[in-house]
N, C-alpha and C positions, 0 to 999 in steps of 0.2 A: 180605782184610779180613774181619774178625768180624760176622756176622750186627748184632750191637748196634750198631757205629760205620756199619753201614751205615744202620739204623734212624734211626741221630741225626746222617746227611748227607741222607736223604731226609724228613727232619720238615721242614725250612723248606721247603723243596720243595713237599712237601703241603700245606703253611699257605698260601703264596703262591698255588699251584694253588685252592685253597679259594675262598681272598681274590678272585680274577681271577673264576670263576665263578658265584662269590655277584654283583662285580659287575657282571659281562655280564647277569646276568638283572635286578638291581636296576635295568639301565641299560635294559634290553630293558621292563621292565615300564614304565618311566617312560614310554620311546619310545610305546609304544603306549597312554599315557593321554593321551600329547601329542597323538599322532597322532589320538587318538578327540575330544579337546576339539577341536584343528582343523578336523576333519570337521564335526563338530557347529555349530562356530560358522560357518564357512563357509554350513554349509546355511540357518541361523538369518538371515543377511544374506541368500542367495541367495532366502528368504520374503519378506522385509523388501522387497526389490527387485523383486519381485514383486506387490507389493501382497499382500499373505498375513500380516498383521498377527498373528491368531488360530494359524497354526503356527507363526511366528517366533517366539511368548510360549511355544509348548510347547516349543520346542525350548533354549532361555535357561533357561526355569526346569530342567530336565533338569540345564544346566550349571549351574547357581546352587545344582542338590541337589548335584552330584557336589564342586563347590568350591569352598566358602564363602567363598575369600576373594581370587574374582574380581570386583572393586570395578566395573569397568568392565558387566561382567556386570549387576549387580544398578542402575543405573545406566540402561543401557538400557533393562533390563524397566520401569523405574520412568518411564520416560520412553514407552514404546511403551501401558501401561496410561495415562498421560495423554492421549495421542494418539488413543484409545478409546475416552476421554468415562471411566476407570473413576480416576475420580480420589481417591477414597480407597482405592484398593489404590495409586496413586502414593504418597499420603502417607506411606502407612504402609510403604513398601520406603523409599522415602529417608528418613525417620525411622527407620527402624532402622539406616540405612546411617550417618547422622549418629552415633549412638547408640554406634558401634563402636568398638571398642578399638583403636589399633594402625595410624590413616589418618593418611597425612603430611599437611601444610597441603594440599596442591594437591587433592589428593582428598576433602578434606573438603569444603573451598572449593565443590568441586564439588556434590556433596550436596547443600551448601544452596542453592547456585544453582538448581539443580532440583528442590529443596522448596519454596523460593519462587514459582516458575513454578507449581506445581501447587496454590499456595494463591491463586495470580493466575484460572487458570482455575476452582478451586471456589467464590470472587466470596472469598474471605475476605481481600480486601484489608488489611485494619487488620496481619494476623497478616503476608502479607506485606511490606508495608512497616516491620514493625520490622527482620523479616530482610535486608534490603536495605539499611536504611538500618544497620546493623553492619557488612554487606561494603563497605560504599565507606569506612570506612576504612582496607581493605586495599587497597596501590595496585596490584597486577597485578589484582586484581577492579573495580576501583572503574567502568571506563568501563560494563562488564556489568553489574552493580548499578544506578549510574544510570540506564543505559536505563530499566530494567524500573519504578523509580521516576516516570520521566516517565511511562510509563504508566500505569502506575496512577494517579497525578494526572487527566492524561486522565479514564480512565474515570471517576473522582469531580468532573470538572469544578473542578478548582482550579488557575484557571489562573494563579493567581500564583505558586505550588509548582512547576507544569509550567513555568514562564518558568527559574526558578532554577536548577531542577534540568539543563534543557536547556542553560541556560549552564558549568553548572559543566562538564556534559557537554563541552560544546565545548572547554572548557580544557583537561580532563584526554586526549581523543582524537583531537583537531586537527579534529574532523569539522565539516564549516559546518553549525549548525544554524540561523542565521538565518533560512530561509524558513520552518520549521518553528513558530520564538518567533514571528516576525511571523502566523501562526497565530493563535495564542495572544491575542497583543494585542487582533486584529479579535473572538476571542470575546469577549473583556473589553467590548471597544466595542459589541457589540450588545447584551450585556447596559446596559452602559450607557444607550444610547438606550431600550432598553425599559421601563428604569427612568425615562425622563425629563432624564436628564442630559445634553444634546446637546454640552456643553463638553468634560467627560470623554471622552465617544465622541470627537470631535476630535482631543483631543489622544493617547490611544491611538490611533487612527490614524496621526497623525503619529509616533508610535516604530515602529508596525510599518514603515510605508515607510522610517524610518531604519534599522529593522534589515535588512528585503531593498527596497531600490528595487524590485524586480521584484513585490512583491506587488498578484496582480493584484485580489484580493480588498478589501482594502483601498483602492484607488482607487475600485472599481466603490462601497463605504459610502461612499465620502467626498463620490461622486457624487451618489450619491440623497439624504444628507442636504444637500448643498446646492442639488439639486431642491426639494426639500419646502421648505426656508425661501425658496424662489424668488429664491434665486442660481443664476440659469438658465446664466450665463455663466461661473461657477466649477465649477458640474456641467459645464458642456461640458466645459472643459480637464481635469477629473478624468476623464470617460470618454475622452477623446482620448487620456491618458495611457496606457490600458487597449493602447492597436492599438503604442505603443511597446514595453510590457511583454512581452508575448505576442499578436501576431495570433489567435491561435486562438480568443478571448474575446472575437472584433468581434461575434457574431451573441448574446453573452449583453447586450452594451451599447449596440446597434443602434440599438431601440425607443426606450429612453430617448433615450440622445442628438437622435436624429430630433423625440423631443418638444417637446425644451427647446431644438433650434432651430425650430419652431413658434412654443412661446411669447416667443420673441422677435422674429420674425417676418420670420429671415435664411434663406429659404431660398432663397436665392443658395448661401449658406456651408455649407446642406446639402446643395446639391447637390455645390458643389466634396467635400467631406468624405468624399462616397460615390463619386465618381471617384477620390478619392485610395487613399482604402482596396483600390479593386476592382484598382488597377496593382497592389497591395500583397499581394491577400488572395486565397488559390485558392478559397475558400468561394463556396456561391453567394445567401448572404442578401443583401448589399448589393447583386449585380443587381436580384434582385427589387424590393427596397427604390426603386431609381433607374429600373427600367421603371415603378412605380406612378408616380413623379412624371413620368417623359417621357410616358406616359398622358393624366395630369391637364392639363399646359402643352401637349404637342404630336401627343396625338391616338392614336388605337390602333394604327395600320398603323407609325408611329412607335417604341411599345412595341415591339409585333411584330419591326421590326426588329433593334434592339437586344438584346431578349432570344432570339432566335434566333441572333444572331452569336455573343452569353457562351455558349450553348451548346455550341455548336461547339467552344469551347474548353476548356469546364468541362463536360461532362456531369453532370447531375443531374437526379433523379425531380422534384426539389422542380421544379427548373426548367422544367422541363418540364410540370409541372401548371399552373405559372402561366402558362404561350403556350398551355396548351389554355384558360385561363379567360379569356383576352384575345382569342380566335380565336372564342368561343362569343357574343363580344359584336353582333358582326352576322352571326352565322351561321342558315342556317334550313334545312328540309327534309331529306334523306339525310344534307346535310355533319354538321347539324346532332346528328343520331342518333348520327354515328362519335364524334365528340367527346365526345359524353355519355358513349359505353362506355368512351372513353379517360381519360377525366378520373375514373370511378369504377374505373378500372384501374390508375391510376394512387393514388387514394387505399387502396385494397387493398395496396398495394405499400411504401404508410408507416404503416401502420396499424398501433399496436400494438411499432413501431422504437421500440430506444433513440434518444436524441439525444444520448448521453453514455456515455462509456466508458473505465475507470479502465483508465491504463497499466503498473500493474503487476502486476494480477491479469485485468483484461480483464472486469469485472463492466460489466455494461452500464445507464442508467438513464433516464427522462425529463426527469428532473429533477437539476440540479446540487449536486452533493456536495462540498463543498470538502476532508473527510476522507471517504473512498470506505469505504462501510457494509460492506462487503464484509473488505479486507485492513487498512483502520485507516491507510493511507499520507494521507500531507498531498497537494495540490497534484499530484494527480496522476491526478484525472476531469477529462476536455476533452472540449469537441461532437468528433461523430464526423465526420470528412470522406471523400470518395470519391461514388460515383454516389447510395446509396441515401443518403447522410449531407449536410454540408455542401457 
């Protein structure tokens, strides 16, 4: 064969050889950008998980210079710089991410979900709530748009807006938000009574218990306002309703109740009421409560008894300071010294204790929160129980 025909059987040869090696390397180069963005994001999470917020943002923005048009990328940092308190470097990465040419619906969607969050925490609520209230006419967005909407209402205390908004909610996600509206309602009613309107507050009450029977908040108002117009016997059955609701709220409606059988002058019926509860209730207030009255009708060594025996069953600090204050009544000389250091040993030991503690962040308080100041959850700070607690 002739040098030339051999030339022009080994041309596609070469071509093809060419072709293959351009793309092993074209393929090899890829590999190792793939391989270097995986390392890199790998480590960027393995920061994240870490608590290492500060090298997770170096390592992301790295990737976000190397490839512009990793959405998820740019996403993150915009979400890690909110996280950080640097919330106009948030704005301004999901605003350009919005901005971009070229995002399918889902991705964009996104953007603005987390451009709104980041105008929720820089207080620019107005600006958020247009954005929000645009994605809830998109129906895969809409249940996430609403949330963020009741909140914000929330935060602006509009609670006819938060009522509406959490119903639609319910419709559109199947989620019960009734305990939540009934919420809502009792804010409406204290505003009301504050304002004067006792009728109003009423009858907001009565929607919120139509909307969660369990609201225990709501009975405890409907209590005290029918204390205060000395319907002593309809506050009863409204705090009595409280120990059906949730036990755990016997020692927030104790006081009252106890009062309002005073002033009607059955405390026969308070006592049955605090034997009921205590079969009912692992708490150790309603002992205490019913050693003061076997005190009063049958004497100290009587108390003593009694609140000695609930001990045994129920430990508690609290309980236990009242048998030292009921032991110091006829006590005198050495006995008399031990008791003193115990009963101030005892007070060192509740001193300064929450008596409330929200269950789903674990923020602890003195004082009862019906939305816990802490994570913003509804109905979800209760008295503490156990030794040093209830």
């Amino acid at each position: 064969m002739s040098e030339i025909g051999i030339f022009w059987l080994l041309l596609p040869l070469a071509a093809a050889s060419g072709w293959y090696i351009q793309g092993r390397t074209r393929r090899s180069r890829n590999s190792r950008q793939l391989n270097q963005f995986t390392t890199s994001y790998f480590q960027g999470l393995n920061y994240l998980l870490n608590e290492q917020p500060d090298k997770a943002i170096e390592v992301f923005l790295k990737i976000a210079e190397v490839d512009r048009d990793t959405v998820e990328t740019h996403l993150a940092l915009g979400n890690l710089f909110r996280r950080r308190g640097e919330v106009d470097r948030a704005i301004r990465f999901h605003q350009n991410l919005v901005s971009r040419q070229g995002l399918n619906p889902e991705q964009r969607t996104q953007a603005l979900l987390e451009l709104g969050e980041d105008y929720m925490r820089a207080g620019l609520l107005d600006r958020a709530e247009r954005l929000f209230s645009e994605l809830t006419q998109m129906d895969d967005h809409k249940p996430s748009a609403l949330r963020h909407l009741v909140a914000i209402y929330q935060q602006e205390k509009d609670w006819t807006k938060s009522i509406e908004h959490a119903q639609r909610l319910q419709k559109v996600s199947r989620e019960d938000m009734g305990p939540v509206i009934a919420q809502f309602y009792c804010e409406m009613a204290k505003n009301a009574e504050e304002a004067g309107d006792r009728d109003a507050a009423r009858e907001l009450l009565a929607k919120a218990l139509d909307t969660d029977p369990n609201c225990v908040r709501a009975s405890i108002l409907e209590g005290r306002l029918a204390a205060e117009e000395g319907d002593h016997d309809a506050a009863i059955a409204a705090y009595k309703r409280v120990g059906e609701q949730d036990l755990d709220f016997i020692p927030v409606i104790l006081e009252s109740t106890l009062a309002c059988y005073r002033e009607t002058g059955n405390l026969e019926q308070a006592r049955e009421f605090l034997q009921d509860v205590i079969e009912r209730y692992r708490g150790i207030s309603p002992v205490i409560a019913l050693a003061e009255q076997i005190q009063q009708t049958e004497g100290r060594k009587a108390a003593e008894q009694f609140i000695s025996a609930q001990l045994r069953r129920r430990p508690s600090v609290r309980g236990l300071a009242h048998l030292i204050g009921v032991n110091l009544t006829d006590s005198t000389g050495a006995a008399r010294e031990n008791l003193l250091i115990l009963q101030d040993l005892t007070s060192k030991l509740m001193e300064g204790k929450p008596v409330y503690r929200c269950n789903q962040c674990g923020f602890g308080t003195r004082s009862l929160h019906w939305q816990c100041p802490s994570c913003k959850s509804w109905n979800s700070v209760k008295p503490i129980h156990g030794v040093a607690g209830e």
